[in-house]
C-alpha positions in Angstrom: -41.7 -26.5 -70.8 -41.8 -25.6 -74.4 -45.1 -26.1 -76.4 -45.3 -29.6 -78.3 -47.7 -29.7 -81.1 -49.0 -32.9 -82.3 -51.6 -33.2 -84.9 -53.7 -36.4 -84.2 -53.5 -37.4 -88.2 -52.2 -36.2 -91.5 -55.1 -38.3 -94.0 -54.5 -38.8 -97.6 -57.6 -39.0 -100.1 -57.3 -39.0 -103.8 -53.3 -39.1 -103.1 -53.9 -35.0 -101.3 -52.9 -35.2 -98.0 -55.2 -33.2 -95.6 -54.4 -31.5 -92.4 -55.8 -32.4 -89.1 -59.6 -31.1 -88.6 -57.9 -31.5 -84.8 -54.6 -30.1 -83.3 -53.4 -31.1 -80.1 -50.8 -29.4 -78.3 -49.3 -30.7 -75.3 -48.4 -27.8 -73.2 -46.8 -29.9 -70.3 -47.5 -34.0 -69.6 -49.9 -33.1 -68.0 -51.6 -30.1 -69.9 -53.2 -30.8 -73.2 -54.6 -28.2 -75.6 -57.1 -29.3 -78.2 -58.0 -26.8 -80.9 -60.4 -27.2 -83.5 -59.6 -26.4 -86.7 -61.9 -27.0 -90.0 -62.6 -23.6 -91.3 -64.8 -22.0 -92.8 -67.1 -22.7 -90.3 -66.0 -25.8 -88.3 -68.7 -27.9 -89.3 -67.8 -31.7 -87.9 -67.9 -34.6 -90.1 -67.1 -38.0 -90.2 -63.5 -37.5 -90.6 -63.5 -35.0 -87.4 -65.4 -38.0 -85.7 -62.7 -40.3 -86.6 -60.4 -37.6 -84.6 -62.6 -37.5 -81.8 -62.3 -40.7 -81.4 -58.5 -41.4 -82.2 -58.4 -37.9 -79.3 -60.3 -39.9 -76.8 -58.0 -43.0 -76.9 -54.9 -41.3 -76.4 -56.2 -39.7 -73.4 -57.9 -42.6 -71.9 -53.9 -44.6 -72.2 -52.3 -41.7 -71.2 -51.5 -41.5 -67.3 -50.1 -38.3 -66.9 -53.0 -36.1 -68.4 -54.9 -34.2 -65.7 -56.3 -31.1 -67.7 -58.1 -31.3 -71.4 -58.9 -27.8 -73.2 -60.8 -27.6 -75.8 -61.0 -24.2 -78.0 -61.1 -23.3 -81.5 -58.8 -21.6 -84.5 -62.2 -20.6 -86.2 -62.8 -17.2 -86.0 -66.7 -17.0 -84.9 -66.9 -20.6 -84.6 -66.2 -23.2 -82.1 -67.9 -26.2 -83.0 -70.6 -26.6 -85.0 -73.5 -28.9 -86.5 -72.7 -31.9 -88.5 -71.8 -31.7 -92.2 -75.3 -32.1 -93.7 -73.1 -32.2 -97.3 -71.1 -35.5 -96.1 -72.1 -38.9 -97.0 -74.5 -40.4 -94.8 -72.6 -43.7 -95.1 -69.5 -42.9 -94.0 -70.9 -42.0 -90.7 -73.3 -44.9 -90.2 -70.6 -47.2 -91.4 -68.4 -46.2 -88.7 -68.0 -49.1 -86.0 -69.9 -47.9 -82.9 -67.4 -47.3 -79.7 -66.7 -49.4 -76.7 -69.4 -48.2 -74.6 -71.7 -49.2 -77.3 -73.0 -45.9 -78.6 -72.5 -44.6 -82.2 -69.0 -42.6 -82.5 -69.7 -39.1 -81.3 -71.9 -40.1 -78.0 -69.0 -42.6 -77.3 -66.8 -39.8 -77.4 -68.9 -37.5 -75.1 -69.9 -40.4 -72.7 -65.8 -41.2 -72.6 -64.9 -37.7 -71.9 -67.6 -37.4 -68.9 -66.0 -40.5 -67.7 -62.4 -39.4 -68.1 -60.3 -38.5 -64.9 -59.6 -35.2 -65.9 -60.6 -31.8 -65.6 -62.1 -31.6 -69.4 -62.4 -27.2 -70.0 -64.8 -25.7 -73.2 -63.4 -22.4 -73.9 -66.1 -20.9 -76.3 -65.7 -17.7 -79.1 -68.1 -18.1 -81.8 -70.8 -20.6 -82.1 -71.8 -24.0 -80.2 -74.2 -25.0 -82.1 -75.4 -28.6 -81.9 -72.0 -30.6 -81.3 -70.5 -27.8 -80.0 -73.2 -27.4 -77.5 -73.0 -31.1 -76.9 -69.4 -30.9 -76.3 -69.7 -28.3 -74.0 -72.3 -29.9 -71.8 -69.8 -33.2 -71.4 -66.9 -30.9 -70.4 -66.6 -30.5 -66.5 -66.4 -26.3 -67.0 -67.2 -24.6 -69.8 -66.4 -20.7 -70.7 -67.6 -18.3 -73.3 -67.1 -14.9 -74.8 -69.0 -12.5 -74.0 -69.5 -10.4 -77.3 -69.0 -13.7 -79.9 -70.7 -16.1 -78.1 -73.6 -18.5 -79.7 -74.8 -21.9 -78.0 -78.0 -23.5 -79.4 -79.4 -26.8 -80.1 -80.6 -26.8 -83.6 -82.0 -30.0 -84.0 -86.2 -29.5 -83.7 -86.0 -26.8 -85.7 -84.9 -29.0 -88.9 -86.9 -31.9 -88.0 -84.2 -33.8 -86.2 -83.7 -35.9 -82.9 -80.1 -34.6 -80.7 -78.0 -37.7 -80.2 -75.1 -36.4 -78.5 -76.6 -36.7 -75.1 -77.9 -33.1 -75.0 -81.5 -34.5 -73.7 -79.7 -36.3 -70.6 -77.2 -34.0 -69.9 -79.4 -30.3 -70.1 -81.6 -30.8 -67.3 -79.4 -31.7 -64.8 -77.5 -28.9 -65.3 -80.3 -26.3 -66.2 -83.3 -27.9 -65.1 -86.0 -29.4 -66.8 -87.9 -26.6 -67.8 -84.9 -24.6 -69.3 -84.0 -27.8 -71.2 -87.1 -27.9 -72.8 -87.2 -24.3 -73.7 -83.4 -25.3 -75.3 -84.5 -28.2 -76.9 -87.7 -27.4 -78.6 -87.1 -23.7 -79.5 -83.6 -24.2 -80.9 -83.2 -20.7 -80.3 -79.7 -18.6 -80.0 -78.5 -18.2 -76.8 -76.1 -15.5 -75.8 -73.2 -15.6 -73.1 -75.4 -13.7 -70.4 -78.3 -15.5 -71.1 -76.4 -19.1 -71.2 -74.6 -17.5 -67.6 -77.9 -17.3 -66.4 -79.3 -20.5 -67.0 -76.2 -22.3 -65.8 -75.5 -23.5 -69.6 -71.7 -21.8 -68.8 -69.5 -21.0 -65.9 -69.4 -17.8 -66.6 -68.9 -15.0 -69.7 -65.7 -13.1 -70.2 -63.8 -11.1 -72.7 -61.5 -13.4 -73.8 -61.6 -17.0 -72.3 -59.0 -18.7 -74.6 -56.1 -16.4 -72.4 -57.2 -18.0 -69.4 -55.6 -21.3 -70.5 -52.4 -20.4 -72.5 
């Protein structure tokens, strides 16, 4: 079946319309492709949250989806922290989701809780949200050479809310979560293998899932 893409919204502020910060492209019915796409350095804000969360809708409704992938048109970046230039009211104003939780843990707790096989294929950095985003997905790869997954937060005075203190330790254990957590150090593909942060590393994951 041919490749359909969709971009979730076309936005218009100050009468300039704005391209998608995310693409999705529905390979087959069953078979979506998510990219992320808000270059230089894909840094989310609350309009990318807004696309999160219009994403997360559509694929709760949708009854065919069995397979979500999530990758990047960034080169050197998949996801990244939030947009520390954004105003601080436009994300606190946002209406908090239905499980109750501010818009981007809704998100992540939704796509935990979706029946579907959700995939993180990494090149570039995780860093924060990314990382986050990763640890919700059900399978997660990662490039090998380009590869960068870290929680940044303690090291600029800040508190992770997208789940990362919940999620970490069941997957790594409690003592690699705190060594993640309150280092906020840079982790490479072989170490992140190792820990069991990632399935595994390889050369190029985004043409495992074309």
């Amino acid at each position: 079946m041919a490749t359909v893409s969709t971009d979730l919204a076309e936005r218009k502020t100050n009468a300039t319309t704005k391209p998608a910060q995310i693409r999705v492209a529905r390979r087959s019915p069953a078979y979506w492709r998510v990219t992320i796409d808000n270059p230089p350095i894909n840094v989310m804000g609350p309009e990318m949250v807004r696309e999160f969360q219009e994403l997360i809708d559509a694929l709760e409704v949708d009854e065919q989806v069995r397979v979500v992938v999530f990758d990047s048109a960034v080169h050197e970046y998949f996801l990244n922290h939030s947009d520390f230039t954004a105003k601080l009211e436009d994300l606190t104003s946002m209406p908090d989701g239905p499980t109750g939780l501010p818009p981007w843990p809704d998100f992540l707790v939704r796509l935990t809780r979706l029946p579907v096989a959700s995939i993180a294929l990494i090149r570039g950095r995780a860093t924060g949200n990314g990382s986050e985003i990763t640890l919700a997905c059900d399978m997660s790869f990662a490039s090998l050479e380009k590869t960068i997954i870290s929680q940044l937060e303690v090291g600029v005075g800040m508190v992770a809310r997208g789940g990362p203190m919940a999620r970490l330790p069941q997957l790594i254990g409690r003592n690699r979560a705190l060594e993640v957590l309150l280092s906020s150090e840079d982790i490479r593909a072989d170490r992140a293998e190792a820990y069991g942060y990632i399935i595994a590393p390889c050369p190029t994951p985004s043409l495992m899932f074309s």
